[in-house]
N, C-alpha and C positions, 0 to 999 in steps of 0.2 A: 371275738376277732378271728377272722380266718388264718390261715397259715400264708397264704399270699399278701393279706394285708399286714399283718406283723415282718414281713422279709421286706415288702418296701420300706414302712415305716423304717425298721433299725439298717438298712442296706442300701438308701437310694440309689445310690450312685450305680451300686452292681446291678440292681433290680434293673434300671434304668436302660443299662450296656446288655444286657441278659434278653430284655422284652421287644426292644428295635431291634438288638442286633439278629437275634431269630424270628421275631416276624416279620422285621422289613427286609431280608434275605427270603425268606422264603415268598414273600410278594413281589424279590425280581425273579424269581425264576418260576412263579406261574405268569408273570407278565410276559415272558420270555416264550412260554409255553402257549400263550394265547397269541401271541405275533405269528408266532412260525406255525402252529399246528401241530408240532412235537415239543416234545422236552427235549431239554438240554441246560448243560448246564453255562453260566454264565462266566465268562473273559476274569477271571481275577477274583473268584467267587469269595474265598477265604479272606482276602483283603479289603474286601467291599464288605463283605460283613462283621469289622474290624473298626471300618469306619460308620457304618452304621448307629453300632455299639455306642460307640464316643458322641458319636449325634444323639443317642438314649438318652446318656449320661447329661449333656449339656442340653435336651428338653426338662430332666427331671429340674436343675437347677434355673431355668427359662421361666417353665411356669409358675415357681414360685416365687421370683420376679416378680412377674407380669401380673400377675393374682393380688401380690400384698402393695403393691405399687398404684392399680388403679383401684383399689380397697381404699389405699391412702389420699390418693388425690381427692376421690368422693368426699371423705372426710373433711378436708379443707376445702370443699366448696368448688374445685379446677372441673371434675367432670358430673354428668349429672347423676343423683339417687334417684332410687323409689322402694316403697315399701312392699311386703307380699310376693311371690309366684312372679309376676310383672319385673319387680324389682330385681330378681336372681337373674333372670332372662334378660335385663338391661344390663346389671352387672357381666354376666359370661359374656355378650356381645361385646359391650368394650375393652375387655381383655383379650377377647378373641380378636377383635379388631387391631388393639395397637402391637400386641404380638408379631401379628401376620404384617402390617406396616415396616415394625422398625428390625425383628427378627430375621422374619422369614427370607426376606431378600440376599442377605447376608450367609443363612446357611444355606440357601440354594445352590445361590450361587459358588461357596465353598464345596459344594457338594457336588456340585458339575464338573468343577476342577478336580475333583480328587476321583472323581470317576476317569476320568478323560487322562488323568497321567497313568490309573492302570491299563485301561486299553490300548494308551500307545503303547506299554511298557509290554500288553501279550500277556496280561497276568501273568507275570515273574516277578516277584519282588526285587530280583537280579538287575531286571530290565527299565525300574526304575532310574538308576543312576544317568543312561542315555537318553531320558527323557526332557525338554529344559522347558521352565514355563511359556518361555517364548512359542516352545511346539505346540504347548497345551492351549495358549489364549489366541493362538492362530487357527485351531482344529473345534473349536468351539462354538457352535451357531447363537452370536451373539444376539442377533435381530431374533429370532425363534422362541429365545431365552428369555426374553423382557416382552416380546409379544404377545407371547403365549403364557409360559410360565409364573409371568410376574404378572401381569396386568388382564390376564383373565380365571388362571386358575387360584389366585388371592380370592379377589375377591367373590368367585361363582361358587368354587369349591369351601376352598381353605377359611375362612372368616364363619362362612354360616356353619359348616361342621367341627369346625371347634367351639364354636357356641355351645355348642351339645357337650364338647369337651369338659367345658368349664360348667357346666351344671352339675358333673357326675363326681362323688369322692373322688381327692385328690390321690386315692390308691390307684385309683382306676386310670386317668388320666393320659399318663404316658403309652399305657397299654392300649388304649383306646386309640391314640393319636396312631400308633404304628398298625392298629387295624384299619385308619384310615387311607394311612400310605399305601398299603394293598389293596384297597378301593379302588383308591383312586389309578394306581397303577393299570390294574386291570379292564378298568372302562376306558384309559387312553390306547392300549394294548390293542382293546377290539375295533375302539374307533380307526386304530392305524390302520388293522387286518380289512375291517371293511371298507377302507377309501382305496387301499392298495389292490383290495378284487375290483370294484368300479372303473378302477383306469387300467 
């Protein structure tokens, strides 16, 4: 057993806040870097990758939900088995599926909110206090957010590449998810860059 796989196993939780919170940091600020064509650094950096972390922490506990739950339901007959290769591939897809359903929406959307109060706030933790959610769920492109966000990158993205998720040891897992998050960052990044040179 490697040394990375023994620190999740006896650490989740840290491992968890440790893996997102530095690589899903470091995939807003090449995403940042790919929008504008320079670096820089991003609005609230240390606070967003605070929250991050805390999103780590609550993936490492999510998937083991979602794993031993639709493991279980199979069991008593509610979702469908199969045996072999087929069967792993059925099993990841339905976890990847009810995850990204009944989860993802939920942290997204917390995660827009908590973005959107450090930006008003100017990255200050100061500046949070004058912030009220009222400013937050007014400043927030609600239609954008369930257009885009929910109802096409679930399902296009998110569902088929956690598939993969859930094939791989559960060491790997979270680590994997947060090098999706910078995936995925960066191909929206560029899709922005080149629609904003076209017009």
């Amino acid at each position: 057993m490697s040394t990375f796989e023994m620190l999740t196993r006896e650490y989740p939780y840290l491992m968890g806040f440790i893996k997102v919170g530095l690589l899903a940091t470091l995939g807003e600020i090449l995403a940042l870097r790919i929008a504008r064509g320079k670096w820089a650094v991003p609005v609230g950096l240390w606070m967003k990758a605070v929250i991050w972390g805390f999103l780590g922490m609550s993936f490492t506990l999510t998937f083991s939900v979602f794993g031993s739950g639709v493991t279980a339901a199979g069991a008593a007959g509610l979702l469908p088995v199969a045996g072999g290769l087929w069967g792993k591939v059925l099993s990841a897809l339905l976890i990847s599926t009810m995850m990204n359903i009944c989860f993802a929406p939920v942290m997204m959307g917390f995660h827009r909110i908590t973005d959107t109060f450090i930006d008003l706030a100017d990255g200050r933790f100061g500046g949070l206090a004058r912030v009220s959610l009222k400013d937050v769920v007014a400043h927030i492109d609600w239609y954008g957010f369930l257009s885009f966000v929910l109802i096409r990158t679930i399902p296009l993205f998110w569902i088929p590449a956690h598939t993969v998720t859930f094939l791989l040891p559960a060491e790997y897992r979270v680590l994997f998810s947060a090098l999706l998050s910078i995936a995925l960052g960066a191909i929206l990044s560029m899709a922005k860059r080149s629609a904003a040179k076209k017009a």
